[in-house]
N, CA, C and O of each residue as an XYZ file, in Angstrom:
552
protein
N       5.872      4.376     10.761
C       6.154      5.736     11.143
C       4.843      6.507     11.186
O       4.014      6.307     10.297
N       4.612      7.345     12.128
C       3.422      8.446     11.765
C       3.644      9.596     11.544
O       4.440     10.258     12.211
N       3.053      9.991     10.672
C       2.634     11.378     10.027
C       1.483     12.137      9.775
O       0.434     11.718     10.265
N       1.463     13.077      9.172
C       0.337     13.470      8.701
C      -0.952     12.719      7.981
O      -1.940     13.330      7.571
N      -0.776     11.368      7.904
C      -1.670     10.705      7.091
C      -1.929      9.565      8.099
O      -2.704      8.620      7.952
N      -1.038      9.869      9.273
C      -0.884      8.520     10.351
C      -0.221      7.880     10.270
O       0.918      8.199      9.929
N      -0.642      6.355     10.594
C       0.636      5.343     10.836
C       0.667      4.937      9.092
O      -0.225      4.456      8.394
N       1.975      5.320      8.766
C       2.383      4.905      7.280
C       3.593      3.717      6.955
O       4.713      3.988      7.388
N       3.482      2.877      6.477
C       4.124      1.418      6.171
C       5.522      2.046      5.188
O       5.038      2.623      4.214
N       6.610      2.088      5.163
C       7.362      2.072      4.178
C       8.158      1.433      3.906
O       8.942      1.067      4.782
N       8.302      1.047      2.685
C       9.270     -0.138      2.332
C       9.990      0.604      0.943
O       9.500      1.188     -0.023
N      11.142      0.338      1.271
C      12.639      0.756      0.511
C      12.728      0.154     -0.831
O      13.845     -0.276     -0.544
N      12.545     -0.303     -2.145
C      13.014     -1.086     -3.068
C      14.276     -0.592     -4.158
O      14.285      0.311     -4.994
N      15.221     -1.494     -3.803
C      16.281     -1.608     -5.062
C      15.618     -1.779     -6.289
O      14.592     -2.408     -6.545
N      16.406     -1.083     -7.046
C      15.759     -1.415     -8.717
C      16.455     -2.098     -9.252
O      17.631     -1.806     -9.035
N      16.285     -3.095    -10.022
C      17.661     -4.213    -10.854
C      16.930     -3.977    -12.308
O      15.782     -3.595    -12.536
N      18.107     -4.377    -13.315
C      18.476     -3.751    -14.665
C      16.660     -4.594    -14.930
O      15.700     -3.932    -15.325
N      16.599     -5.748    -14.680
C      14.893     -6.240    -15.548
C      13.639     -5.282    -14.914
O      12.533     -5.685    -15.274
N      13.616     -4.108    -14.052
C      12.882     -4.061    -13.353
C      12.409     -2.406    -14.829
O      11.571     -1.513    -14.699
N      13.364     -2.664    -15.998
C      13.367     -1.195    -16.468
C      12.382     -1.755    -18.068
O      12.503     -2.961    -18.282
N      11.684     -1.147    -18.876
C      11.059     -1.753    -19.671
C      11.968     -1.164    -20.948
O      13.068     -0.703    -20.643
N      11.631     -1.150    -22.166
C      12.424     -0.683    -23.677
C      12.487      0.538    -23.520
O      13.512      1.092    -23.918
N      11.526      1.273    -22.956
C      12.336      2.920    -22.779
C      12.828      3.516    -21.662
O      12.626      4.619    -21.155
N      13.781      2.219    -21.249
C      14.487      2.980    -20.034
C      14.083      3.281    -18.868
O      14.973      3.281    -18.017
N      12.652      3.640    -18.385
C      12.159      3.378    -17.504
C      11.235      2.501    -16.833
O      10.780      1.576    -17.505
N      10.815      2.637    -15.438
C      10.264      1.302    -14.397
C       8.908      0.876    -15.349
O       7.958      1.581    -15.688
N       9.165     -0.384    -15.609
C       7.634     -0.771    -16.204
C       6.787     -0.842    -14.880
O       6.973     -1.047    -13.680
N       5.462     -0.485    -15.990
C       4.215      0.275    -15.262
C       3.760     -0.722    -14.057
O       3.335     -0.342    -12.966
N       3.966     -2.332    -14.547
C       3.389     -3.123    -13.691
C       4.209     -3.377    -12.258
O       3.670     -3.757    -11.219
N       5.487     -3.113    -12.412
C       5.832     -2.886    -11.522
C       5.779     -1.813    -10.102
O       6.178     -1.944     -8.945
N       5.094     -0.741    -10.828
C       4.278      0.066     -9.525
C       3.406     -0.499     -8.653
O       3.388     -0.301     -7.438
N       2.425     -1.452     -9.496
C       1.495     -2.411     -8.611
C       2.034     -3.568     -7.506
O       1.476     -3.944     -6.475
N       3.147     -3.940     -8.012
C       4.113     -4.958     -6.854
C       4.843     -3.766     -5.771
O       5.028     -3.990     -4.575
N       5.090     -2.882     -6.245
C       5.599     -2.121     -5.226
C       4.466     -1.257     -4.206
O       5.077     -0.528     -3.424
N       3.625     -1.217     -4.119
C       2.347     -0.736     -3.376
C       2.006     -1.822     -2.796
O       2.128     -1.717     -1.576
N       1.506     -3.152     -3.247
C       1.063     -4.242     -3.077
C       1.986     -4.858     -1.485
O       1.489     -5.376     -0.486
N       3.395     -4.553     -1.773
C       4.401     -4.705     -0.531
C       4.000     -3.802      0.488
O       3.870     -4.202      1.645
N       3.743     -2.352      0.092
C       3.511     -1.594      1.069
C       2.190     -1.559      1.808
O       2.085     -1.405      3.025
N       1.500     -1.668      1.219
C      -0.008     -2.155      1.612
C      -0.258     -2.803      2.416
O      -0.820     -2.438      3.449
N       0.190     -4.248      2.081
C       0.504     -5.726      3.073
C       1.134     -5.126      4.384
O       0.638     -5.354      5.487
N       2.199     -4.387      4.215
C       3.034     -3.881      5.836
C       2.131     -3.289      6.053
O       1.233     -4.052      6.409
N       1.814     -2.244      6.044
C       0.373     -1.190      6.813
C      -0.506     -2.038      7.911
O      -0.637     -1.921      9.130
N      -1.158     -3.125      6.742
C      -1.971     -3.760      7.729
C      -1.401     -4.666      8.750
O      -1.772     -4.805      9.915
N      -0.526     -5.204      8.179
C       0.302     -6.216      9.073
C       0.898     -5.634     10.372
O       1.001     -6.147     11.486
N       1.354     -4.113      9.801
C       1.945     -3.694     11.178
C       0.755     -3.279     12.198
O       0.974     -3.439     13.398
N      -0.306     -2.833     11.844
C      -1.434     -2.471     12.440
C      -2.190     -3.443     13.179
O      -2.532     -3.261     14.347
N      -2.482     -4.582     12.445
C      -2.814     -5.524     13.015
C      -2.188     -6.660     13.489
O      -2.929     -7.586     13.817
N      -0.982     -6.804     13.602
C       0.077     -7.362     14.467
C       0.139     -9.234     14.137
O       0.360    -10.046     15.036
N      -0.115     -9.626     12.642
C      -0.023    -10.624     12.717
C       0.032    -11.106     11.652
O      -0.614    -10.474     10.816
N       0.677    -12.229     11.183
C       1.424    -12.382     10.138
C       0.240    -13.165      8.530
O       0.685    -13.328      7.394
N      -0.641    -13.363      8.797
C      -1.659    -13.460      7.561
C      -2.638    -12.061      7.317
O      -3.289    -11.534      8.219
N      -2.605    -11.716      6.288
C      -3.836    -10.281      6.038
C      -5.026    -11.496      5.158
O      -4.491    -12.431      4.562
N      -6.255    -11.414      5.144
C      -7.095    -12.159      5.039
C      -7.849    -10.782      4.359
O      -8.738    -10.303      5.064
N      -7.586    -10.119      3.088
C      -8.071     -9.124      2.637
C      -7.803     -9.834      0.852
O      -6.979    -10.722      0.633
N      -8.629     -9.247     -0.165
C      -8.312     -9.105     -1.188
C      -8.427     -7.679     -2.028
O      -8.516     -6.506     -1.664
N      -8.391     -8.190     -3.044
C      -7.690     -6.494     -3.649
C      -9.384     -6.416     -4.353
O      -9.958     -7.335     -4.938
N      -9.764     -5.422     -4.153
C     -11.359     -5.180     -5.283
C     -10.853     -4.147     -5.936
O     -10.897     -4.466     -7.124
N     -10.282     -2.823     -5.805
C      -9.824     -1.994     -6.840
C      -8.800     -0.955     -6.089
O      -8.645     -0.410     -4.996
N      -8.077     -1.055     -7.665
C      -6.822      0.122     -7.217
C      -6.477      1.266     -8.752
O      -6.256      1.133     -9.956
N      -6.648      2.620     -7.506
C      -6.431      3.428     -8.947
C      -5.403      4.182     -8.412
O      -5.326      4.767     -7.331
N      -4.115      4.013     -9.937
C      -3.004      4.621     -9.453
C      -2.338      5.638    -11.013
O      -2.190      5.279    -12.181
N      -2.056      7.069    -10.275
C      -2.017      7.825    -11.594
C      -0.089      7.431    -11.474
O       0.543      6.935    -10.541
N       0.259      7.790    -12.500
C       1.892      7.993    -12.652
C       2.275      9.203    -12.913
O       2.071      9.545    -14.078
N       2.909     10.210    -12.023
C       3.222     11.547    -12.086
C       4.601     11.496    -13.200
O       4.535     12.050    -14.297
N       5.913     10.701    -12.701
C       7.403     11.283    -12.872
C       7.752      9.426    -13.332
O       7.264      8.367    -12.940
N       8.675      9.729    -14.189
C       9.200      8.533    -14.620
C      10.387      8.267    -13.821
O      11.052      9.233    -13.449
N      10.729      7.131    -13.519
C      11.910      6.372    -12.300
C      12.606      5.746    -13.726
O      12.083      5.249    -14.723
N      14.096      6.015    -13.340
C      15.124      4.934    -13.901
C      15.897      4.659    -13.302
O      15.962      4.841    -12.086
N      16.995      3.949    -14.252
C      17.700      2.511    -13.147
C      18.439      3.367    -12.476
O      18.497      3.222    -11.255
N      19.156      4.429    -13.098
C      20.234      5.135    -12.343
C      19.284      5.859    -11.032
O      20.011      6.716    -10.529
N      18.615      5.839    -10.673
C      17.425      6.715     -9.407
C      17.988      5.350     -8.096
O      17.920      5.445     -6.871
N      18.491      4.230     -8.889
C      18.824      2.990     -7.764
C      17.647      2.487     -6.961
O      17.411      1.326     -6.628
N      16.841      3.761     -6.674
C      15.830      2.951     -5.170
C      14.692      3.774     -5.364
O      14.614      4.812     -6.022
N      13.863      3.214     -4.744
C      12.546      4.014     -4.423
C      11.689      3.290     -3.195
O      11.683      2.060     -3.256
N      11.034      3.837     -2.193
C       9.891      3.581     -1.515
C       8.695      3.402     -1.776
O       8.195      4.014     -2.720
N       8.044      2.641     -1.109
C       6.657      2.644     -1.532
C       5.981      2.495     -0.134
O       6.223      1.614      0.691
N       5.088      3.519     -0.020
C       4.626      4.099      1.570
C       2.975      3.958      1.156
O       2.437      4.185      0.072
N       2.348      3.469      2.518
C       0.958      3.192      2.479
C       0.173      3.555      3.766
O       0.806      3.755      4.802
N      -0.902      3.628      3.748
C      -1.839      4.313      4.725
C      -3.104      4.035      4.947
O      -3.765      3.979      3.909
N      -3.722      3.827      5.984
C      -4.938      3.754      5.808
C      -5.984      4.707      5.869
O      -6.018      5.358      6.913
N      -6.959      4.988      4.900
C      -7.612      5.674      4.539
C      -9.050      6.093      4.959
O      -9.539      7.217      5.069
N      -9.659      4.685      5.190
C     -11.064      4.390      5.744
C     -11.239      2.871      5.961
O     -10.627      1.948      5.423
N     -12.212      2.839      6.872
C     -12.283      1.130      7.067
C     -13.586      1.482      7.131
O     -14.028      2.526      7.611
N     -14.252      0.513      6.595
C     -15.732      0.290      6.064
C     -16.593     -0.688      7.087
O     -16.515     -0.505      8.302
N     -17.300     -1.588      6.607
C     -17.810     -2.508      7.348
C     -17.268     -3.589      6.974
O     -17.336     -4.430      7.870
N     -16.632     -4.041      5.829
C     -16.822     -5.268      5.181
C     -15.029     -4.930      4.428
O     -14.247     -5.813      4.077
N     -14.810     -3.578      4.366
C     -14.086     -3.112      3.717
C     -12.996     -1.823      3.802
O     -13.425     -0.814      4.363
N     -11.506     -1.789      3.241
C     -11.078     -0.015      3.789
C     -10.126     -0.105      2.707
O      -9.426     -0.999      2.233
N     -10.370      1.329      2.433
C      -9.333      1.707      1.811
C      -8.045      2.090      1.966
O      -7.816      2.230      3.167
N      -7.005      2.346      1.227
C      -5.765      2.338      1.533
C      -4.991      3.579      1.104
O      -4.878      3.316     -0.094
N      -4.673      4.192      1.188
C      -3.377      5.377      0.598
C      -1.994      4.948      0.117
O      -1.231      4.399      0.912
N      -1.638      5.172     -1.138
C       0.042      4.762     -1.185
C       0.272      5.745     -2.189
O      -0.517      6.542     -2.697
N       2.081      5.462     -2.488
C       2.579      6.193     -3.377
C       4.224      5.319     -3.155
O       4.701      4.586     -2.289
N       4.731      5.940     -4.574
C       5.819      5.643     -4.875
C       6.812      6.686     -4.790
O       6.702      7.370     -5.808
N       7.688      7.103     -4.081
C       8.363      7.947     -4.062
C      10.287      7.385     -4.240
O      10.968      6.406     -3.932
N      10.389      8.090     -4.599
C      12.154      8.648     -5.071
C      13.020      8.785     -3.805
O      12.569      9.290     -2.777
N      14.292      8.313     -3.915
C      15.258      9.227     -2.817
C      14.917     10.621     -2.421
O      14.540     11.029     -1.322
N      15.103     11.213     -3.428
C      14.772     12.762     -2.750
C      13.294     13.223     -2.539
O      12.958     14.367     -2.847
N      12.527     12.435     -2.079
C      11.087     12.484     -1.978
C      10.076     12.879     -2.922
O       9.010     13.392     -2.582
N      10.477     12.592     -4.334
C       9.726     13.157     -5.601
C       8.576     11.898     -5.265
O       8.920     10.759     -4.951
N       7.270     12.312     -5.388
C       6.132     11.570     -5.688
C       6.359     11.013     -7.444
O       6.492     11.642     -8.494
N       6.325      9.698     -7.152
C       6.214      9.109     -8.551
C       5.028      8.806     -9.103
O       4.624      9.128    -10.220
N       4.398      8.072     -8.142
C       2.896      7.336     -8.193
C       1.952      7.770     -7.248
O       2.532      8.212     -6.256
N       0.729      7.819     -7.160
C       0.293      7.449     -6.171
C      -1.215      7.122     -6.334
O      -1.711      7.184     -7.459
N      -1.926      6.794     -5.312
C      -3.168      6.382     -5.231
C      -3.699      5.713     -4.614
O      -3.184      5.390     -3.544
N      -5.082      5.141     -5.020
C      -6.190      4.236     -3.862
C      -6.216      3.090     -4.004
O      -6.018      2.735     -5.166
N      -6.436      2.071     -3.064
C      -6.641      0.551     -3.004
C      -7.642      0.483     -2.458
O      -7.711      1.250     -1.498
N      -9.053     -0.502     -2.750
C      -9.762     -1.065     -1.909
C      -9.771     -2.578     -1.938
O      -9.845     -3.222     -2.984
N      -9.678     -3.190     -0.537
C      -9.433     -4.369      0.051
C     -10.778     -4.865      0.668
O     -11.216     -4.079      1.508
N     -11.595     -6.057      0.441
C     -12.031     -6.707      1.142
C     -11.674     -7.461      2.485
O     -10.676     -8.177      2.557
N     -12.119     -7.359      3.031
C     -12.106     -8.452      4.254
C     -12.645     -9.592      3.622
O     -13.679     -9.541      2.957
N     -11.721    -11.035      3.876
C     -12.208    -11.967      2.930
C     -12.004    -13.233      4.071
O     -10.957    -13.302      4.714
N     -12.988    -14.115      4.235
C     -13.086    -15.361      4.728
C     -12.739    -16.729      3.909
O     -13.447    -17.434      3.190
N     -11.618    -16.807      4.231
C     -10.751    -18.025      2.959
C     -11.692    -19.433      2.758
O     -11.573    -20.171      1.780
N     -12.901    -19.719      4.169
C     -13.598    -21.251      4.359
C     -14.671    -20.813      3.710
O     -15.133    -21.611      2.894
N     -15.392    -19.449      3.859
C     -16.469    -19.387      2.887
C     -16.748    -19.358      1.844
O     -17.696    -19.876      1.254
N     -15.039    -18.054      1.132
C     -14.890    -17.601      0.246
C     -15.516    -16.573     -0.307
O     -15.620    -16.362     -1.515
N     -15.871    -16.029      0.431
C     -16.743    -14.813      0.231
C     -16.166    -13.311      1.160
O     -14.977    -13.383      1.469
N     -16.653    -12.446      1.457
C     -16.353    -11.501      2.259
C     -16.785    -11.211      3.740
O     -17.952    -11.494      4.010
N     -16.165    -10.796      4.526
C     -16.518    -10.877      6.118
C     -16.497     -9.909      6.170
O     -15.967     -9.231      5.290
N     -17.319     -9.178      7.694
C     -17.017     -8.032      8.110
C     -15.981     -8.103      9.111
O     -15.492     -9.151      9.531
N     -15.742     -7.208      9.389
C     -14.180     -6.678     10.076
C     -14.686     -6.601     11.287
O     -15.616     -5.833     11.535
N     -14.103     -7.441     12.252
C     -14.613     -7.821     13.791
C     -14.011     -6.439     14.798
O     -13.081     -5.754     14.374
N     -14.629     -6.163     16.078
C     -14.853     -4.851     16.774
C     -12.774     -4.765     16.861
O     -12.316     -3.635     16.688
N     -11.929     -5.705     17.065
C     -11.043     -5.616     17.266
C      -9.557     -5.324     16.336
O      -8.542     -4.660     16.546
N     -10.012     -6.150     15.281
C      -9.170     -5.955     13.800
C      -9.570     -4.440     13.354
O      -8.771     -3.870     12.610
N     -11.300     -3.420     13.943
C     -11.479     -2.221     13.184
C     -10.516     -1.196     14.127
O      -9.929     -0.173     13.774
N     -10.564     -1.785     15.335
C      -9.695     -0.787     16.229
C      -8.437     -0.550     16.169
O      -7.801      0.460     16.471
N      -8.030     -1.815     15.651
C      -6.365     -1.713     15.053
C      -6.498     -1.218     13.991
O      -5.592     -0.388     13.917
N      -7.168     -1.195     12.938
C      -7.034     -0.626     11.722
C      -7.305      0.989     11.756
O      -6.676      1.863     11.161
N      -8.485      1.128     12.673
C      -8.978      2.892     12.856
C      -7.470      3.683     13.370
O      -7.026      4.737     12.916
N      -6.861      2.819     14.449
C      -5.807      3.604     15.382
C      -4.741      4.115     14.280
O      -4.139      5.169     14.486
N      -4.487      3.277     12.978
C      -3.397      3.899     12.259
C      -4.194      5.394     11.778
O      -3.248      6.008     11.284
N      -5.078      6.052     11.692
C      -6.034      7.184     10.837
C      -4.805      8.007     11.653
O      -4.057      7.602     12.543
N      -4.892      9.262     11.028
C      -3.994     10.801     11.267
C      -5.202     10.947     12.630
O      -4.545     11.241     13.630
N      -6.115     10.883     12.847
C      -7.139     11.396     13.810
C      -7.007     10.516     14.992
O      -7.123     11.190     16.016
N      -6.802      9.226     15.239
C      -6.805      8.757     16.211
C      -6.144      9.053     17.709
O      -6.681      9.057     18.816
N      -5.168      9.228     17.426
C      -4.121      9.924     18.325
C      -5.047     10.556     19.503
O      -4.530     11.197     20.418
């Protein structure tokens, strides 16, 4: 979908009773699997093909509002932020049915070459698909 932040990835998640920790609400690590989904779609939808060849170098994510089981669902929506030479960052958040921000925050992803094992730069065509999702491209 695009918006104000551009082309944004969203993915829907059910919550099931293990997904809740001893006080009732979403354990923490589970915010990171739920971004991690949304993330993956962003690029995937952007770049139109079914391997992302990126790894994770850092992600900082604050926790605003606590989610429980009875909330049933939540989204997790992602964006791209900047694309680097070698590298781009990402936008996400966790949001609620009624659009309460739960989570949110930054990812940075390498471009990663699986035969070298090291990091690649991002070829003239993978940056153009990735630039076109920005709020500015349009």
């Amino acid at each position: 979908m695009t918006t104000d932040r551009g082309h944004v990835a969203r993915v829907p998640i059910l919550l099931r009773n293990r997904d809740m920790d001893t006080l009732g609400h979403l354990n923490q690590s589970l915010y990171h699997v739920f971004i991690e989904e949304a993330r993956t779609a962003v690029v995937l939808e952007l770049l139109g093909k079914g391997v992302v060849d990126y790894v994770l170098a850092r992600v900082e994510l604050d926790h605003l509002e606590e989610v429980r089981l009875h909330d049933r669902e939540v989204a997790a929506e992602s964006w791209i932020e900047r694309v680097g030479t070698k590298s781009l960052s990402i936008g996400s958040r966790v949001v609620k049915l009624d659009g309460t921000v739960v989570a949110q925050g930054t990812t940075v992803l390498v471009a990663w070459d699986p035969e070298a094992r090291g990091s690649r730069t991002i070829g003239d065509e993978e940056r153009a698909a990735l630039l076109a999702g920005l709020p500015d491209a349009s």
